[in-house]
LODOLO-590529 format. One record per residue: x, y, z of N, C-alpha, C, O, CB in turn. Coordinates in steps of 0.02 Angstrom, whole numbers, plus 50000, padded with zeros to 5 digits. Glycine has a CB too. Example, Ala and Ser with C-alpha at 12.3 -4.5 7.8 and 13.67 -1.06 7.14 Angstrom:
<nodes>
506604971650390506154977550390506604983550390507124983450423505654977650452;506424988850354506844994750357506455000250394506705005750402507044997050286;
</nodes>
This chain:
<nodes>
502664987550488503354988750505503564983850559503204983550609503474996050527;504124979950555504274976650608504964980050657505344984750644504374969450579;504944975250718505034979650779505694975250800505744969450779504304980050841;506184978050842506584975950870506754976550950507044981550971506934977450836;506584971650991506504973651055506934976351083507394972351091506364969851089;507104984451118507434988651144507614989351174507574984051205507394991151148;508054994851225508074997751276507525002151309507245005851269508535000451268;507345002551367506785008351355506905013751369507345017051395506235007951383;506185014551336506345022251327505875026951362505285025151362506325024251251;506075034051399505715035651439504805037751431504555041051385506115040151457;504495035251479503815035651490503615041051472503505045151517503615034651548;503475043451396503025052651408502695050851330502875047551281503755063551413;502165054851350501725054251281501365061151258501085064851298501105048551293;501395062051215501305071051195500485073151212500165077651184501465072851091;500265069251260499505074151281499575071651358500055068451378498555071251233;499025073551397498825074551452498145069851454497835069851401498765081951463;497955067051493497255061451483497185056451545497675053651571497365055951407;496525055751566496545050251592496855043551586497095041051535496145049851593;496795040451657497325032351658496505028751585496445029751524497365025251796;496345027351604495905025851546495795027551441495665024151391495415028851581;495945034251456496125035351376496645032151356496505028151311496285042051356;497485032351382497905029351399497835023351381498295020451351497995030251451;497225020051397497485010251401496945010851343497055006051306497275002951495;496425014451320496075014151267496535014651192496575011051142495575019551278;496825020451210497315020351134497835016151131498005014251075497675026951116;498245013451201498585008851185498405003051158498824999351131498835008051223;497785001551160497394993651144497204994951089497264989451062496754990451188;496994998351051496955001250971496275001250973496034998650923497304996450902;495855003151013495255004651007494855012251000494265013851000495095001651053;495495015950993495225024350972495325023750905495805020850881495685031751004;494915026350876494795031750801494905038250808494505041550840494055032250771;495595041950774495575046450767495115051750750494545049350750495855045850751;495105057150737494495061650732494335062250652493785062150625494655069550767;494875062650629494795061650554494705057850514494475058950458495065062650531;494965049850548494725044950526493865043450540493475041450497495175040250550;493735044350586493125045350592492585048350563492005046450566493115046750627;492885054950525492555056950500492515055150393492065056050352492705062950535;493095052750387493105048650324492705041050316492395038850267493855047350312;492765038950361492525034450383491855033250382491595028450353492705034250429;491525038250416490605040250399490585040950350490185036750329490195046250424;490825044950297490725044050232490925040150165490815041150105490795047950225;491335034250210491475027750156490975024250129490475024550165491835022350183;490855019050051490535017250037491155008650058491665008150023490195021049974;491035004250101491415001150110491284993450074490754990350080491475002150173;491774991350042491604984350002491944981350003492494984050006491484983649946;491944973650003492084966950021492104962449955491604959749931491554964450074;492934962049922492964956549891493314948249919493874946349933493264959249839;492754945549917492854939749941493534934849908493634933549849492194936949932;493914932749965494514928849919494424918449974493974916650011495714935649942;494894915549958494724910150014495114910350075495244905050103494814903249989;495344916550101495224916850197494914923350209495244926550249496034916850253;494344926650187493944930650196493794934850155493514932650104494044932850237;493884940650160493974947050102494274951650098494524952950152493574950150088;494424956450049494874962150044494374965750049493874964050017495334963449986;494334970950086493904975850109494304984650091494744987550123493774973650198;493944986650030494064993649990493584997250046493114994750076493784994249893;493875004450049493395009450044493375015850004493875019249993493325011050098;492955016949990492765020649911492465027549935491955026849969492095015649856;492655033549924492265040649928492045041749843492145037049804492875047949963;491855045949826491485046349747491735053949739491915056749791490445045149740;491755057349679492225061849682491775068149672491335067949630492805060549632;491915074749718491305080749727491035081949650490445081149634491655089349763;491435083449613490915083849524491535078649480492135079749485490845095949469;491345074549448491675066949410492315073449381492265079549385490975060849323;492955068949348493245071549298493215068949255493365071849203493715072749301;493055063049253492715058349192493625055349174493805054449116492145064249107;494025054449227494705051449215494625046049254494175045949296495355055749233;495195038949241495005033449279495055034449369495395038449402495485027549251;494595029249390494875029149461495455028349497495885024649473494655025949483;495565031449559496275032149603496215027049656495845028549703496405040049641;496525020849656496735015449682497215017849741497775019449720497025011049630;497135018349815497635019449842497855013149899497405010249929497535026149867;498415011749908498705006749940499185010349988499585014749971499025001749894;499075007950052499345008750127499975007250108500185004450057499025003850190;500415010550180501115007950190500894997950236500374994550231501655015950259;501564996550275501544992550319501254993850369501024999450379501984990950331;501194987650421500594989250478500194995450475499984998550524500884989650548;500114996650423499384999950403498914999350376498814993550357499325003350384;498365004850358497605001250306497805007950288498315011450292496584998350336;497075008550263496765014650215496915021150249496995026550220495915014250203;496935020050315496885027550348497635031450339497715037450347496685026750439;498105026950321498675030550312498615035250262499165037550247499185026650299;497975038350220498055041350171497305046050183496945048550141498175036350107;497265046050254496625050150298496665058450263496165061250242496835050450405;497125060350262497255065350227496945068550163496595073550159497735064350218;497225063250102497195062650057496705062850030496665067049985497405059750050;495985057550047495305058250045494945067350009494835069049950495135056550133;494875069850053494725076250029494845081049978494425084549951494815078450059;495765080749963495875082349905496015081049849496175084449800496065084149906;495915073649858495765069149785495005069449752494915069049691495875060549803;494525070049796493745068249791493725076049763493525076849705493195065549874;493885080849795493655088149772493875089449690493605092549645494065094349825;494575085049694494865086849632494445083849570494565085549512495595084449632;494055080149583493605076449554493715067749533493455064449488493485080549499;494055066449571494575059749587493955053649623493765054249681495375062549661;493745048849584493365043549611494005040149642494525039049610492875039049555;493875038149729494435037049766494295028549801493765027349830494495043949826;494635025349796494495017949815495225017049851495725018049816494295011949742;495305014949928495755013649975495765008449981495205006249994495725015850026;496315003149978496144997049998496584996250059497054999650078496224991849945;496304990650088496624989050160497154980250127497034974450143495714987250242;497414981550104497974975050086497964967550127498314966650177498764978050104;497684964250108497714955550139498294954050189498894952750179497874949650071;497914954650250498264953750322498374962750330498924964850314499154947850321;498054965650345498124973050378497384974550378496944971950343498634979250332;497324979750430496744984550430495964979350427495894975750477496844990350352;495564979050389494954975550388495064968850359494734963650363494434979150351;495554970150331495614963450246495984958850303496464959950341496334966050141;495414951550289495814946250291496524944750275496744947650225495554943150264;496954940650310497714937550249497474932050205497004928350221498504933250295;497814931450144497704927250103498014920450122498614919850134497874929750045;497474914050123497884908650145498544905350121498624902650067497524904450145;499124906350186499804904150145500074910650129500664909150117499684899550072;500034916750121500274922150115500684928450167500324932150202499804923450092;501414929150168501614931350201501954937850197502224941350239501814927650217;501814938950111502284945350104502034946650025501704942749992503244943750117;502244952150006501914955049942501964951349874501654952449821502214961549931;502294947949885502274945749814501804939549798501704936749744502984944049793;501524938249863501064931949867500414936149877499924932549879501244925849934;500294942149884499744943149883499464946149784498904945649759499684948349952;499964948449759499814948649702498954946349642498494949849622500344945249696;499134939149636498574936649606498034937949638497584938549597498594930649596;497784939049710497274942349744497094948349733496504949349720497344942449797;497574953849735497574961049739497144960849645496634964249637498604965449755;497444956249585497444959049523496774956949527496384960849500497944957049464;496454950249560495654947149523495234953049571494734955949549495344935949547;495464954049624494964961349649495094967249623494644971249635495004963449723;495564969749588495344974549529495034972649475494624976349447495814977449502;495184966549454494904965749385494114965049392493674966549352495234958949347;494064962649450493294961649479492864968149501492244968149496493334956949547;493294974449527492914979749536492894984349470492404987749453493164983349596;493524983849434493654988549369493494985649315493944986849275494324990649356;493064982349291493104977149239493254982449159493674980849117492254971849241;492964986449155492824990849086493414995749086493414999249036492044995449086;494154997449148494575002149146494995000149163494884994649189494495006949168;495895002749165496495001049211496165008749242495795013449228497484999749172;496695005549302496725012649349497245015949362497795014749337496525012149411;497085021449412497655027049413497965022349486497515019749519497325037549426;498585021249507498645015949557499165022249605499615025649582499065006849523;498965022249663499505024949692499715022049768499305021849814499355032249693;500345019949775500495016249820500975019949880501515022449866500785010849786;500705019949946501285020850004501705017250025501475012750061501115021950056;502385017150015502705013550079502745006250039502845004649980502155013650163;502625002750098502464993950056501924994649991501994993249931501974987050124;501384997250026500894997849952501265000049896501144997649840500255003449956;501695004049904502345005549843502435000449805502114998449757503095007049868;503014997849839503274993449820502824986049797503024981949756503714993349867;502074985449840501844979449816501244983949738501014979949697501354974049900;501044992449726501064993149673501404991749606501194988949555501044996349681;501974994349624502364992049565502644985149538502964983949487502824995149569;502414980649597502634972049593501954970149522501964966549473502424966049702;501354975449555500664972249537500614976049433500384973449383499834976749615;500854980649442501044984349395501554980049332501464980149271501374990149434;501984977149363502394973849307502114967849296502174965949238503124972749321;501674962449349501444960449349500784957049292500664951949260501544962649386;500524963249305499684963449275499754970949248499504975849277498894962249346;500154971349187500064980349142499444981049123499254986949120500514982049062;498974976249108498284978949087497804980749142497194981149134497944973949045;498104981849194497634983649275497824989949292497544992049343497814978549350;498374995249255498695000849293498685005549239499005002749195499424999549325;498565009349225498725013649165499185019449182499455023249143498085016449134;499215019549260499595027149282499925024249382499555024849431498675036649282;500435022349384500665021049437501355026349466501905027349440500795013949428;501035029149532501345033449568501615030849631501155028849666500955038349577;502225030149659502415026549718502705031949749502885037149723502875020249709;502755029349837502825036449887502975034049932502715029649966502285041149906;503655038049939504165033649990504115025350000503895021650044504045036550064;504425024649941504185016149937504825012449939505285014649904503735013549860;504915007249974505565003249980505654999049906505244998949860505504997550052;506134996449907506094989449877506654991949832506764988949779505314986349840;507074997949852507785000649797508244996249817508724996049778508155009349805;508304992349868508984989649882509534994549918510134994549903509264987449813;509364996949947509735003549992509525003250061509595008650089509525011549965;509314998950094508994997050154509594996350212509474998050270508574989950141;510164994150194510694994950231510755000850280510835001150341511174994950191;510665006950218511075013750249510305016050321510375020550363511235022550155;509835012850318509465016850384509835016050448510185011350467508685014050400;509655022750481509985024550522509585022950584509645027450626510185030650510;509165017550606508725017350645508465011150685508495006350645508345019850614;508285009550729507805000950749507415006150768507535011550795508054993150817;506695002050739506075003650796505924999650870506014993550876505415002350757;505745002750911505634999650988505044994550958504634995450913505335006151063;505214987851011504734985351006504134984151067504414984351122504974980950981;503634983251073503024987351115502804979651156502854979051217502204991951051;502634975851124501874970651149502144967251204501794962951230501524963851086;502814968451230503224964351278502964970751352502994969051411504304963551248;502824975051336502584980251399501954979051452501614974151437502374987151365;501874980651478501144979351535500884987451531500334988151504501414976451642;501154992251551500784999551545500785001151494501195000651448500995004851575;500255003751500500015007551439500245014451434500095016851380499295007751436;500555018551474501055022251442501575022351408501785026751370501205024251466;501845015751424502565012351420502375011551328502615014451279502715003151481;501995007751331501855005851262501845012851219502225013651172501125001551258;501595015551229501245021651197502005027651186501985031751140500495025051263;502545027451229503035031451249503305027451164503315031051114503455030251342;503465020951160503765016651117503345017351042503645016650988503755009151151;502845018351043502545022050970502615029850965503005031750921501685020650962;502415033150991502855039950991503575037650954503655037350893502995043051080;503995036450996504605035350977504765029350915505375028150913504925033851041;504435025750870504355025350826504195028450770504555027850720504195023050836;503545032850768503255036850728503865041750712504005043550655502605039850757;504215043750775504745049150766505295045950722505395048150665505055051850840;505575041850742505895037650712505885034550632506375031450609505795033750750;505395035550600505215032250539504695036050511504845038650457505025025150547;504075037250532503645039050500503595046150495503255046850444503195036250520;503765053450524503755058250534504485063350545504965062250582503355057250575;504385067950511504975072250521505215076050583505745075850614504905076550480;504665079750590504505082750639504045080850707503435080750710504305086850610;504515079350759504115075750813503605081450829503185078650864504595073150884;503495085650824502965090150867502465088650850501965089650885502955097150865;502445084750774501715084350732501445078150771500855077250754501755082950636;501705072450825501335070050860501075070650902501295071950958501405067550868;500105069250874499835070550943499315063450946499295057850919499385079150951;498925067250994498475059251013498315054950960498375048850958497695060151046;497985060850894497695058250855497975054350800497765049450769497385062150840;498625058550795499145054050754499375044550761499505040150719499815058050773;499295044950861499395041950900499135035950882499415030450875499255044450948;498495037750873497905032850902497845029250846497645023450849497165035950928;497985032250789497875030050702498325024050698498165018250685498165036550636;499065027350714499585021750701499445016650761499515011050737500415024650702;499285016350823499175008250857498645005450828498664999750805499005007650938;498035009950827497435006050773497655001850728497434996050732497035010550728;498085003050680498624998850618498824992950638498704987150623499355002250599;499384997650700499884991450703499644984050738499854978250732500514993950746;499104987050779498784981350828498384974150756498334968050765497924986850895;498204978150696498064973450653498394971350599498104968150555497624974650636;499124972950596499664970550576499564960550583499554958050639500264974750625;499504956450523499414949650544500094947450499500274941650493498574945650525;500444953350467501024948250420502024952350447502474955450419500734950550292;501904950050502502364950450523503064950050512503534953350536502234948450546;503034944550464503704942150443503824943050363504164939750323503774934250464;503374949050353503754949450285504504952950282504804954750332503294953450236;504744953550220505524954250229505794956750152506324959750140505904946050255;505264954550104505494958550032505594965050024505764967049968505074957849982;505484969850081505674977350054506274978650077506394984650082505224983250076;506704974650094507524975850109507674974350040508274975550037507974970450171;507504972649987507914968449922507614973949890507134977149910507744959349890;508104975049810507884977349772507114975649714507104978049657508394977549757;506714972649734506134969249696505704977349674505504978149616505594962449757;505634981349713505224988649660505764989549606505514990049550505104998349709;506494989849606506794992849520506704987549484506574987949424507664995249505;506764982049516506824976749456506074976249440505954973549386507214968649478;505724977649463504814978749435504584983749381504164983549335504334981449498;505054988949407504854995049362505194992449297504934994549245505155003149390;505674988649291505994987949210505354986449170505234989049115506634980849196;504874981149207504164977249164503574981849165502984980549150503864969349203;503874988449190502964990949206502884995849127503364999449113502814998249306;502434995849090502015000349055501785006349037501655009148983501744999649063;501785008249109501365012449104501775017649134502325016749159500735010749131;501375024649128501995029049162502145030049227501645029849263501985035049145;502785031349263502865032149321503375036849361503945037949342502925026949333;503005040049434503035045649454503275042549528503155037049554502365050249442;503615047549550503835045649622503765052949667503845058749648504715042249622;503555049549748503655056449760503945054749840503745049749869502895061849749;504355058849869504745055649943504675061649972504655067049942505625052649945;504615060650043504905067150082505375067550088505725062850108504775068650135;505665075150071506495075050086506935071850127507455068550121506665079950104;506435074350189506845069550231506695061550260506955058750308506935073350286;506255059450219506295050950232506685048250235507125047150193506095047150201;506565045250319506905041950362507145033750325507435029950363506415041850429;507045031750266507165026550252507775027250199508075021950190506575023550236;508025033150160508545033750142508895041450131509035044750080508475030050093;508975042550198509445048550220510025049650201510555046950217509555048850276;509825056150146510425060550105510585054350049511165053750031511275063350163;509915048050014509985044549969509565045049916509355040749877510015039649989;509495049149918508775050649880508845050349780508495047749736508515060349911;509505054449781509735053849732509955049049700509995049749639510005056649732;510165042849728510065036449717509615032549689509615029049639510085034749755;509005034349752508535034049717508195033349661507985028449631508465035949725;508165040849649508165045449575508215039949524507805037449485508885051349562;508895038749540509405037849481509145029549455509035028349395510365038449513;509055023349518509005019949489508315017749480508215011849467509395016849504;507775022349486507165020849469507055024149403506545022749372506695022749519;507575029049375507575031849308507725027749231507555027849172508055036749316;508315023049297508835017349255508175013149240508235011249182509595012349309;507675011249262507375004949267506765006749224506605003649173507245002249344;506325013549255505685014149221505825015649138506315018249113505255020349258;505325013649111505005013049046504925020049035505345023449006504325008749042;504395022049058504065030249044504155034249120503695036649153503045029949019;504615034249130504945039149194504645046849201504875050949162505815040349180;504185048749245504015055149247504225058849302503955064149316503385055649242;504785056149342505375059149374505065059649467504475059949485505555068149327;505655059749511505485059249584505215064049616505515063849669505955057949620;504895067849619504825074049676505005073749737505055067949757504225075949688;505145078449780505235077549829504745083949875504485088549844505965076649832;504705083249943504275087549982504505088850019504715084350055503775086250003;504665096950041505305099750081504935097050152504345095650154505505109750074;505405096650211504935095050296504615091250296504165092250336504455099350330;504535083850255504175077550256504565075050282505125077550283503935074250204;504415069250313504775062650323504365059250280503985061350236504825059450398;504545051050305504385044550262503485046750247503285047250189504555035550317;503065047650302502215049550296502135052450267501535053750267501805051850336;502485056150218502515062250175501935065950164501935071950175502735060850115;501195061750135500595062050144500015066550196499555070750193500605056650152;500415062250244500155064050295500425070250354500115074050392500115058250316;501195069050341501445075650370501305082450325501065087250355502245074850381;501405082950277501345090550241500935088750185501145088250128502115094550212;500185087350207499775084150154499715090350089499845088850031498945081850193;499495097650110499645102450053499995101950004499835101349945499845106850066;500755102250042501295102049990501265095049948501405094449888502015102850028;501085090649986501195081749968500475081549880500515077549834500735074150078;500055086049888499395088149856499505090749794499285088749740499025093049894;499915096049808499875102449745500545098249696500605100749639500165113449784;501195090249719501555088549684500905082349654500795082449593502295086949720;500585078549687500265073349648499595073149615499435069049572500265068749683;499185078549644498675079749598498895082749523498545081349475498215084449634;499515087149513499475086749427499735079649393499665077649335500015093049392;500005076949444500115069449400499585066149372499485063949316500395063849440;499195066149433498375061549417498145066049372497695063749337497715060349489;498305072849360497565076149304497855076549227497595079549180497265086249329;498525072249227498875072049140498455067049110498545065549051499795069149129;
</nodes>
């Protein structure tokens, strides 16, 4: 997500902690508790491209369903952990689960010369085709991963057999947000900084400010601190409808009601991702989500997309 330098905004951060925890999470060197604990149990892998590698991480699913694998793709200035949640009730459901961290975010190298989704494409398809060789997959995308799903989807139809996007830009309705995010790296304290992600997260990623706490905290600077593609700019344009006209395969949407990226537009939405898809299996929505939808009301966000994945 990119940032616009602000006014500031007052110094408070939703826990209590030493001057030290403080300058630890501001520097993106905490792991949340849950990431941590997904994390121990990743099988983590490295497809090599020419400025390093795309780095998946893979859980295996508690008893197989013998259905293809679930491909999941991060929002912006994020990786895999944006979908920390998710992990558990995909794998139980019997869901073989592979996260990728997207070229320039999280572990994954950027691709040389690459600044925004549509240039990472031909990378994203030879590292599926290279991990999936014998299947398409079930693809499900957050946020940018949305929108750079369904780019990859119209793209390469023989790589996707089932693509689900979630709270994903790229409708061309980018105008109506009601919002700038603060921008941070210009600060010296590490409260200061930390006051300005709070007030981001609130701002965009979350409905309900109460649901931030340290741990929420610590996840999103972890991200943003490895944010390397700064200047992308394709999810203001319409490029996800005009993608979905070429995609194949069938497709499902799901938003939090109240996502902060198109407030009281949803139906819009709807409408022109209905106009566009091929095999349209219609928008859901998740009452008390914001844009994290996932991650704020992971239950509810659960019981709408696990029957998608089990058709």
């Amino acid at each position: 997500m990119t940032a616009e330098p602000a006014e500031e905004v007052p110094v408070w951060v939703p826990w209590e902690g030493p001057q030290a925890d403080y300058e630890a999470v501001a520097a993106g060197t905490v792991l949340s508790c849950e990431v941590q604990h997904w994390l121990q149990q990743a099988q983590r892998v490295e497809h090599p491209h020419a400025g390093g590698a795309v780095v998946l991480h893979h859980w295996a699913a508690t008893v197989p369903n013998g259905l293809a694998p679930v491909v999941l793709f991060h929002g912006g200035s994020g990786s895999w952990t944006h979908w920390v949640r998710s992990i558990g009730p995909l794998t139980e459901a019997g869901h073989d689960v592979w996260a990728v961290d997207l070229p320039g975010f999280g572990d994954s190298a950027p691709l040389p010369g690459v600044i925004d989704a549509d240039g990472m494409l031909p990378g994203l398809a030879q590292m599926l085709e290279a991990q999936f060789p014998l299947q398409a997959v079930r693809l499900v995308g957050f946020s940018f991963g949305g929108m750079t799903a369904g780019m990859l989807a119209a793209a390469y139809p023989h790589l996707v057999q089932q693509l689900v996007v979630v709270g994903a830009p790229g409708i061309g309705l980018t105008d109506k947000h009601p919002f700038r995010l603060k921008g941070w790296r210009h600060l010296e304290a590490a409260q200061a900084q930390l006051a300005h992600h709070v007030f981001n997260i609130g701002a965009l990623m979350l409905h309900d400010a109460t649901r931030i706490d340290r741990d929420t905290v610590a996840l999103h600077v972890y991200n943003v601190w490895r944010d390397r593609l700064p200047r992308r700019r394709i999810s203001s344009t319409d490029i996800l409808v005009r993608s979905l006209a070429q995609v194949e395969c069938p497709v499902a949407a799901i938003y939090g009601a109240e996502d902060a990226l198109y407030p009281g537009t949803l139906d819009q939405v709807a409408a022109c991702m209905a106009a566009a898809a091929r095999e349209w299996q219609g928008l859901q929505r998740v009452a008390g989500a914001g844009h994290w939808v996932q991650y704020e009301q992971p239950a509810a966000f659960h019981a709408v997309l696990l029957p998608l994945l089990a058709g």
